[in-house]
PLY file of the C-alpha trace (Angstrom):
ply
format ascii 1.0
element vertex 116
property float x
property float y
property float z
element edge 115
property int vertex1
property int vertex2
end_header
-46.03 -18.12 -25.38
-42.92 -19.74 -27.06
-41.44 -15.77 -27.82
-42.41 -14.58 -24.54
-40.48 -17.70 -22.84
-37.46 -16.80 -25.16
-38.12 -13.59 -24.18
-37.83 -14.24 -20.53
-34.57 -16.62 -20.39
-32.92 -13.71 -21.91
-33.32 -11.45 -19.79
-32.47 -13.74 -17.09
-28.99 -14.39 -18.87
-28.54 -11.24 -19.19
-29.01 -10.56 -15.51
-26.70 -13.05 -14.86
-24.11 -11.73 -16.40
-24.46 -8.08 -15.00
-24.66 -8.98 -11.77
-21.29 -11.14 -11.97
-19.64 -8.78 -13.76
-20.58 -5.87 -10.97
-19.34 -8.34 -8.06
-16.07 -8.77 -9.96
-15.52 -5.28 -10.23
-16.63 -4.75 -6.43
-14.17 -7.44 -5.93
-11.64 -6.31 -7.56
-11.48 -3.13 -6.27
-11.16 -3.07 -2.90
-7.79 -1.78 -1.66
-5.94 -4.20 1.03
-4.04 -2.75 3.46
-1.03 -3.85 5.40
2.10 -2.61 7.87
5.62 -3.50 7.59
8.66 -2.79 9.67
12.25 -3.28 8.74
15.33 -1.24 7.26
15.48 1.01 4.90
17.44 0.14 1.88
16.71 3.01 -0.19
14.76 6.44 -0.02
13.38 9.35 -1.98
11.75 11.85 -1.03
8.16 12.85 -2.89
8.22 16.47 -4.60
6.61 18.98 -2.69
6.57 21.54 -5.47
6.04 19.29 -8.67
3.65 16.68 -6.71
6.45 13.42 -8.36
6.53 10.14 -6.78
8.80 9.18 -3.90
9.84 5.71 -2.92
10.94 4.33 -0.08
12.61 0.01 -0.31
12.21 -2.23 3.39
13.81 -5.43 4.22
11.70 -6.78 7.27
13.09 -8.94 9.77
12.67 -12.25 7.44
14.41 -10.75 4.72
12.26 -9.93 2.04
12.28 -6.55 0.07
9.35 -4.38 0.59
9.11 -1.70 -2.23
6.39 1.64 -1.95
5.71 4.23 -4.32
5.60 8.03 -2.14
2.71 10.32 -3.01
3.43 13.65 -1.75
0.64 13.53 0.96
2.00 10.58 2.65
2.52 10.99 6.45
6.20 10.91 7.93
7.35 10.38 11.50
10.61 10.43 11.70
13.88 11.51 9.71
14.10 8.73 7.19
17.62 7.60 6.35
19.10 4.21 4.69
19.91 1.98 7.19
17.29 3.51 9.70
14.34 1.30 11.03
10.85 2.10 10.02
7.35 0.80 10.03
5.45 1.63 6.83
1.97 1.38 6.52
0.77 1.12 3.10
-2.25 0.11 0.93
-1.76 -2.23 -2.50
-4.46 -0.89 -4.77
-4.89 -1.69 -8.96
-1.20 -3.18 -9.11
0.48 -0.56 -7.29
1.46 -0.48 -3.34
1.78 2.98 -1.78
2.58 3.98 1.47
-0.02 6.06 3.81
2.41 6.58 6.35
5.80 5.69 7.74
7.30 5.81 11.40
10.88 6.05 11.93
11.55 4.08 15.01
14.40 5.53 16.96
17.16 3.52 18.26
17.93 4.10 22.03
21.57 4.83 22.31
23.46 3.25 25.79
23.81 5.79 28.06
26.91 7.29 28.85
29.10 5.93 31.64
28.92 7.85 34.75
32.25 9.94 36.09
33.01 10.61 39.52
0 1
1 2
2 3
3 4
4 5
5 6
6 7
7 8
8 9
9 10
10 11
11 12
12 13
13 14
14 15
15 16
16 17
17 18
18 19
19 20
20 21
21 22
22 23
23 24
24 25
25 26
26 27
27 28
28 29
29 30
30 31
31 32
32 33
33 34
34 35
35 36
36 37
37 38
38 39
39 40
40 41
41 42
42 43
43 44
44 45
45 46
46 47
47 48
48 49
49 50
50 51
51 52
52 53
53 54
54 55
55 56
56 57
57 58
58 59
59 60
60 61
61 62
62 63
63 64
64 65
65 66
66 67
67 68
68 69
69 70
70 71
71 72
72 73
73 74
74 75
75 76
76 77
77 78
78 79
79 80
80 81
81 82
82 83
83 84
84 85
85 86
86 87
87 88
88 89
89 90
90 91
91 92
92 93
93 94
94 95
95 96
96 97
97 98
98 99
99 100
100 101
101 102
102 103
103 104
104 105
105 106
106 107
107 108
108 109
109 110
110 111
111 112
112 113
113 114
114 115
């Protein structure tokens, strides 16, 4: 009786442990997600050809620096330039934040005086 009670609490540590270790990893894992808007400090453009990392560096409207890494895949709206004003959407996953998309939002220029 005494092994099969040995036996038993065990197994139950055991268990225990698995099952904390799975919801850790489960934990762990899950990508968050997030949008920013701001201007763009710096840019560089993914390679199409060779499939290397882009970037693209945000300062939102509070001032803090916003820095992505730029798969090749990622969707662009927009011509992005430095000093142009964009809304990146992005997803921080195992240490690493990379945008999914980014918008350029265009600036509406005054219109022109009219002649008569």
């Amino acid at each position: 009786m005494k092994k099969f009670l040995f036996v038993l609490i065990a197994l139950l540590t055991v268990f225990a442990f698995a099952t904390g270790a799975v919801a850790a990893e489960k934990k762990a894992t899950a990508p968050q997600a997030g949008k920013v808007s701001g201007t763009v400090t710096a840019y560089l453009a993914a390679g199409q050809a060779d499939k290397s990392m882009g970037m693209i560096a945000v300062k939102d409207a509070k001032g803090k620096d916003w820095s992505f890494d730029l798969p090749s895949d990622t969707k662009i709206k927009g011509a992005v330039t430095k000093g142009a004003t964009a809304t990146v959407t992005y997803k921080k996953e195992g240490g690493k934040t990379t945008a999914t998309s980014i918008t350029v939002i265009a600036v509406k220029k005054p219109a022109a005086p009219k002649t008569k």
